[in-house]
C-alpha positions in Angstrom: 100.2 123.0 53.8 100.4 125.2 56.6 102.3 124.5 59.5 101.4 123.4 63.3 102.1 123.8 66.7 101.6 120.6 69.4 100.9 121.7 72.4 100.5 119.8 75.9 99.9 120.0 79.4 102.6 119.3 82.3 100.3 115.9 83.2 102.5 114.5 80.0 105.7 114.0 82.2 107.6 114.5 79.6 111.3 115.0 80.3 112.8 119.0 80.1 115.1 117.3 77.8 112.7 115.9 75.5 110.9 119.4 75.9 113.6 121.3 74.4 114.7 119.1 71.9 111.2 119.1 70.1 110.5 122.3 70.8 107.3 121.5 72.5 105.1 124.1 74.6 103.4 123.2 77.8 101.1 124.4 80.0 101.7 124.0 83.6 99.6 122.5 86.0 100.0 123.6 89.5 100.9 121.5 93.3 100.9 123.2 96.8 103.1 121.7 98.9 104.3 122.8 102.3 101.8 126.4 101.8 104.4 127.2 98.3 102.9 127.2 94.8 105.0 125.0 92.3 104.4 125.1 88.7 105.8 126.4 85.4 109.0 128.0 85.7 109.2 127.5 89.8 109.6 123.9 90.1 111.0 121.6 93.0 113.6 118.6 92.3 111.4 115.4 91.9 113.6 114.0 94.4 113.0 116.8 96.8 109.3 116.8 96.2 109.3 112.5 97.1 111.6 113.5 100.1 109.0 115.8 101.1 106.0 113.3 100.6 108.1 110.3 102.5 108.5 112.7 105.3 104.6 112.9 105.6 103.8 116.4 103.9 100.9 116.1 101.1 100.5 118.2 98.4 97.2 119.5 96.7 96.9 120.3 93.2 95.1 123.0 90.5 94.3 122.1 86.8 95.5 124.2 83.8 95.2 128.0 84.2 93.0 129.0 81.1 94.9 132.0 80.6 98.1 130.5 80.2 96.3 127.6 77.9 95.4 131.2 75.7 98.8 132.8 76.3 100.6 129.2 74.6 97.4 128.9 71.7 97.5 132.3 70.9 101.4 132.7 70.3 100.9 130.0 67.7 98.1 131.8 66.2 99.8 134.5 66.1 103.0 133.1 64.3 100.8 131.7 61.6 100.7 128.4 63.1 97.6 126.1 63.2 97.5 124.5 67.0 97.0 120.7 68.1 96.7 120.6 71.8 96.5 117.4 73.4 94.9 117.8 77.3 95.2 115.6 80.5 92.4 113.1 80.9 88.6 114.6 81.6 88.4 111.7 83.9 91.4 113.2 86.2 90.9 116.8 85.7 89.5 119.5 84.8 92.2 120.8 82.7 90.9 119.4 79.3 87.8 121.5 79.4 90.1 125.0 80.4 91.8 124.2 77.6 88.6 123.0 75.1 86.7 126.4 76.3 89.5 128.3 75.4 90.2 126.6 71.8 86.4 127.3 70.9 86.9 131.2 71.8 90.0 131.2 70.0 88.7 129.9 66.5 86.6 132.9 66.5 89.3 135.5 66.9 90.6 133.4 64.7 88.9 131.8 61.6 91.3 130.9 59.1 93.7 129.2 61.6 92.4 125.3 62.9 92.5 124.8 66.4 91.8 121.4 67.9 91.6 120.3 71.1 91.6 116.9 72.1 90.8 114.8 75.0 94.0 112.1 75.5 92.1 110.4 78.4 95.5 109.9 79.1 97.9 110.6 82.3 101.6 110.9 82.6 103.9 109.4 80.0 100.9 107.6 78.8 100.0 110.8 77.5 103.1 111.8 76.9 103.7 108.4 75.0 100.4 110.3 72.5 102.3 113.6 72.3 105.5 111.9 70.9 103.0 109.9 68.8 101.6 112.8 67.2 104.9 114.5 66.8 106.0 112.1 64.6 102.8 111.8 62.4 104.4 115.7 62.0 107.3 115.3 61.0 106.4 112.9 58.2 104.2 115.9 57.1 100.7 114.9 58.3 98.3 117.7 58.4 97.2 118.9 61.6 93.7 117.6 60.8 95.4 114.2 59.9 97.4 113.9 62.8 94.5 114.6 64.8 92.5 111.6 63.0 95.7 109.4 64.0 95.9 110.7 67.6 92.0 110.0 68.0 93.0 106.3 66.7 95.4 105.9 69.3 93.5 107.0 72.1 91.5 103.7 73.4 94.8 101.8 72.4 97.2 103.9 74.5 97.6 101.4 77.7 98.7 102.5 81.0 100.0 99.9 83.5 100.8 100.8 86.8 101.3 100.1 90.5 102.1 101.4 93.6 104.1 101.5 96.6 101.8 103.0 99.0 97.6 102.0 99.4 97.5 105.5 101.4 97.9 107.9 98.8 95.3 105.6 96.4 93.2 106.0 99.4 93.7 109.6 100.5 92.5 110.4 97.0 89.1 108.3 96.8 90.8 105.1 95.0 90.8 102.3 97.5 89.4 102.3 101.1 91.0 102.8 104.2 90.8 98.7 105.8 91.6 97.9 101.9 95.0 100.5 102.5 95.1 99.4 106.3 95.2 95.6 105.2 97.1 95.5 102.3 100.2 97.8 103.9 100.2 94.4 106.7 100.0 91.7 103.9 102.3 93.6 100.9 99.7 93.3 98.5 100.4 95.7 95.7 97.7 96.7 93.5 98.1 96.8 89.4 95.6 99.3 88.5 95.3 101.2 84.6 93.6 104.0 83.4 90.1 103.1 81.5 88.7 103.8 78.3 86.6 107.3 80.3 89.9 108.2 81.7 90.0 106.9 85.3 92.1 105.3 87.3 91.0 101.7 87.8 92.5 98.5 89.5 92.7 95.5 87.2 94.2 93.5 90.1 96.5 92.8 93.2 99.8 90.6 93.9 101.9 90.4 97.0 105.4 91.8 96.5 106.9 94.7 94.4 108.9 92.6 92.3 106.2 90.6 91.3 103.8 93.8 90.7 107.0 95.0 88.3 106.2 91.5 86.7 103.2 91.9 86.6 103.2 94.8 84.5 105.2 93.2 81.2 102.6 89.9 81.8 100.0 92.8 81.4 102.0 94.3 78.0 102.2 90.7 76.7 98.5 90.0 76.8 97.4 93.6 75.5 100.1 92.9 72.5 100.5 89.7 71.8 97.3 89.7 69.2 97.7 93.0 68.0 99.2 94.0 64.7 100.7 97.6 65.9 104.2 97.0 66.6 105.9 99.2 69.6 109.3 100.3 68.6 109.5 101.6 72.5 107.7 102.2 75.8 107.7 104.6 77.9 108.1 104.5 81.8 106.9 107.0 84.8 108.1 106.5 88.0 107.9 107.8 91.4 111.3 108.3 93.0 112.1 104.8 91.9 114.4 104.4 88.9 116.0 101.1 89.9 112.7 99.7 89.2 112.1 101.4 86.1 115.3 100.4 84.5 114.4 96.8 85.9 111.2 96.9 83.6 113.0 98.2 80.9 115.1 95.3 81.3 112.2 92.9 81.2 110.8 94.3 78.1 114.1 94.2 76.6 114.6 90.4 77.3 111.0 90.0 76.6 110.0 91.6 73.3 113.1 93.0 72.3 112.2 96.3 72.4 115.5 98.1 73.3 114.1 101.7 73.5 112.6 103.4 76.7 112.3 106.7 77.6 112.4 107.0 81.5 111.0 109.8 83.6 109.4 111.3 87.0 106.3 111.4 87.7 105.3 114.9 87.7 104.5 116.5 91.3 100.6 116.7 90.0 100.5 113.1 89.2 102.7 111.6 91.8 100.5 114.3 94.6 97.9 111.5 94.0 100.1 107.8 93.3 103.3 108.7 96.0 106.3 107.9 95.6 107.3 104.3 94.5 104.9 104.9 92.4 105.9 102.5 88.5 104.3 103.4 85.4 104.4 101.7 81.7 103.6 102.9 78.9 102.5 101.3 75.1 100.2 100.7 72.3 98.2 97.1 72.7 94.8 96.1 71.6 92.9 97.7 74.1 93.0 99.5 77.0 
C-alpha cells in the first residue's frame, strides 16, 4: 500500500501546533490589511489582526495561489507519495477549483500516483474538524481512496454552528442587510447562522444576548446529535478574539454530553476578514447539516 500525503488549505484554522505535530502541509490563502499582504510565512498575531479590525481597518482577501497548490502536490508526487487534498468550501471561495484544476494537470504528469481533490464544503475548524477526520482514517492504514470514500461520508454531516458579535461585518460582505445590521446592533440580537449543505453561510436564527447565542449553539449540537448514532469523542471550536467564550462552550459541552476534549483556535485572518472579531464557532459530527 503506498503511502499518502493530506494536504489542506489555511481556511482549516488549524492551530501551528497541530500543524507541526501531524506534519501536515498547507496552502496559504492570502488577507490585505492596512495596504500589506499577509499569508504563508508572513503572518500577523490573531490578536493584532482583531486589534486592527476593532480599530476600524478591513481587510480584503485572495483564494489559494495555484502555484503554490502545485508546489505542495508536486513535492508529494515527487517523494512517491499519493496526495489527498481537502479545499475550502466552493460556496466561499474560489480556492477549491485552483486547487481541483491543478490536481487534474497533475495526474497527467503523473499517472501512476492518485491525486484527489475534494470539496469539504467546509470553513474553519469545521474543515479543519474533516482534516483531522481524515488523518486518523490514516493512521489506522486506510488507503488514500478509502479515506477519501470516508471524508465524502462525512461531508453533509460535518455541522458548523456559529454566531457573531458584530451584524456589520455579516453585512459588509453580502450576509444580512444594512437596517437588519442597523437594527439588531440597537436591540442585541445575535444571529446563529451555519454553513449549508452547497457550502454557504446561512442563518438558522437570532436570539438577544451573547450568552444566550453561546447557548444557543450546544441546544443546536443537542438536536443535530441527539438521534444520531456517530458518537463525537470531541469538538472543535473557532473563535474570533474571544477565548473566554470558547472555553465557556467547551464547558457547556463538557457538562452537557460529556465530551471532555476540545481543540480551541483563531479564526484565521481570511475567515475572520468576513465574521470580525467576537466571532464563536463549533464544530461536530450530527445527523445533518
Amino acid at each position: 500500500m503506498n503511502s499518502f500525503a493530506v494536504i489542506t488549505d489555511s481556511a482549516s484554522d488549524l492551530p501551528k501546533e497541530y500543524l507541526e505535530s501531524h506534519d501536515l502541509k498547507v496552502a496559504p490563502l492570502y488577507y490585505i490589511i492596512d495596504n500589506k499582504t499577509y499569508g504563508g510565512e508572513t503572518e500577523l498575531d490573531p490578536k493584532e489582526f482583531y486589534s486592527m479590525m476593532r480599530s476600524g481597518k478591513m481587510p480584503t482577501t485572495q483564494a489559494v495561489n495555484p502555484e503554490t497548490a502545485r508546489e505542495l502536490m508536486k513535492a508529494e508526487l515527487d517523494a512517491g507519495r499519493d496526495v489527498l487534498y481537502l479545499a475550502f468550501s466552493s460556496g466561499l471561495s474560489s480556492s477549491c477549483q485552483s486547487a481541483a484544476l491543478v490536481g487534474n494537470e497533475l495526474k497527467e504528469e503523473y499517472p501512476d500516483r492518485k491525486i484527489v481533490v475534494i470539496d469539504t464544503l467546509c470553513a474553519s475548524l469545521g474543515q479543519g474538524l474533516l482534516v483531522h477526520k481524515a488523518l486518523e482514517m490514516r493512521e489506522k492504514g486506510m488507503s488514500v481512496d478509502e479515506t477519501a470514500e470516508g471524508v465524502r461520508e462525512l461531508v453533509p454531516h460535518l455541522c458548523h454552528q456559529f454566531t457573531v458579535n458584530d451584524l456589520f461585518h455579516l453585512h459588509r460582505g453580502g450576509r444580512v442587510s444594512k437596517a437588519t445590521a442597523i437594527l439588531g446592533t440597537m436591540v442585541n440580537v445575535k444571529p446563529v447562522m451555519h454553513v449549508d449543505d452547497e457550502g454557504h453561510l446561512v442563518p438558522v436564527g437570532t436570539v438577544r444576548g451573547r450568552k444566550r447565542s453561546l447557548n444557543a449553539l450546544v441546544d443546536n449540537m443537542e438536536k443535530k446529535t441527539k438521534n444520531y448514532a456517530y458518537k463525537n469523542d470531541c469538538v472543535f471550536i473557532s473563535h474570533g478574539d474571544c477565548l473566554e467564550d470558547a472555553q465557556y462552550v467547551a464547558e457547556q459541552i463538557k457538562s452537557r454530553f460529556g465530551i471532555d476534549k476540545a481543540l480551541i483556535g483563531y479564526v484565521s485572518p481570511t475567515i475572520g476578514a468576513h465574521s470580525g472579531p467576537g466571532t464563536l464557532a463549533l464544530f461536530f459530527v450530527g445527523e445533518s447539516r
